[in-house]
C-alpha positions as CSV (number, residue, x, y, z in Angstrom):
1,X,125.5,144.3,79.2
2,X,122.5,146.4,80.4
3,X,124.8,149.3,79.6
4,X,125.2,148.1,75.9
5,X,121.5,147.7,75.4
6,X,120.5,151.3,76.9
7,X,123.1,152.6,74.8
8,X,121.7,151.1,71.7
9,X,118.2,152.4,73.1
10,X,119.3,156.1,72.9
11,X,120.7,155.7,70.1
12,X,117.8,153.8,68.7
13,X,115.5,156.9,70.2
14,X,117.6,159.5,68.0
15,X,116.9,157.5,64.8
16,X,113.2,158.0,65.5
17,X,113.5,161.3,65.9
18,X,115.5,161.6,62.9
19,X,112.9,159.3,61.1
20,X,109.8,161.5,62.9
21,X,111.8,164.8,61.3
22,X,111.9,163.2,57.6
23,X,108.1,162.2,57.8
24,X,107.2,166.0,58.6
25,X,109.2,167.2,56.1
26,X,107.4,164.8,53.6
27,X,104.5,166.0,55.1
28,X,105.4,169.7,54.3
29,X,106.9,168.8,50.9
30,X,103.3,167.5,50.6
31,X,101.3,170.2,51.9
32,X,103.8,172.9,49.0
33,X,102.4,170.3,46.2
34,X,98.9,170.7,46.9
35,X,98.8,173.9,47.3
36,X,101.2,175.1,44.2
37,X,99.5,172.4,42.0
38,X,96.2,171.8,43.4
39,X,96.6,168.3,43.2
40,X,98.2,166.4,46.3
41,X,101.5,164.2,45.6
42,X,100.8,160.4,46.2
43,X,104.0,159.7,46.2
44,X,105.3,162.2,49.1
45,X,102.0,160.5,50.9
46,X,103.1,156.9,50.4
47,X,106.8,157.9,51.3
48,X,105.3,159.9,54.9
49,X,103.3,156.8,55.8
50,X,106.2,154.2,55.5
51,X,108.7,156.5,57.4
52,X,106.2,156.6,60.2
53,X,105.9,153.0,60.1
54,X,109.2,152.6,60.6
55,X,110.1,155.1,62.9
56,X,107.1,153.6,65.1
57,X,109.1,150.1,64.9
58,X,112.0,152.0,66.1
59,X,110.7,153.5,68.4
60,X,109.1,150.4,70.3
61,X,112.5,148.9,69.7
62,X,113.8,151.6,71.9
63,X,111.3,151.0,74.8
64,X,112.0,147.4,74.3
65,X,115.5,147.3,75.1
66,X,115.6,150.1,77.1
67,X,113.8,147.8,79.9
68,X,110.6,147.3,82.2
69,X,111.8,151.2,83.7
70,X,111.2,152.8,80.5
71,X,113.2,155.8,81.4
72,X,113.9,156.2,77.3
73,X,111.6,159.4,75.9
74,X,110.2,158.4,72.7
């Protein structure tokens, strides 16, 4: 069981890294707007703060089930 649950924390881990990875990009895709158009993109902004949002939920899901050792990286 413990094995099943550390598994499902790496894996968990990977999917906020993956998540942490999409929210820079928005954050570049961002940056390209403002500077091309002078104006920045709300919508890229919006889209940045909910992937961070959940890629923090995933993340503490991760150290959650990954146990009181906490030997999961975020």
């Amino acid at each position: 069981m413990a094995g099943d649950l550390r598994d499902i924390a790496e894996r968990l881990a990977g999917i906020g890294e993956e998540l942490g990875d999409l929210a820079l990009d928005r954050l570049h895709r961002a940056a390209d707007a403002l500077r091309s158009e002078g104006r920045p993109d709300a919508a890229l902004g919006a889209e940045e703060r909910r992937i961070t949002r959940a890629r923090r939920a995933v993340e503490k899901a991760a150290s959650l089930l990954a146990g009181p050792e906490g030997d999961l990286e975020p």
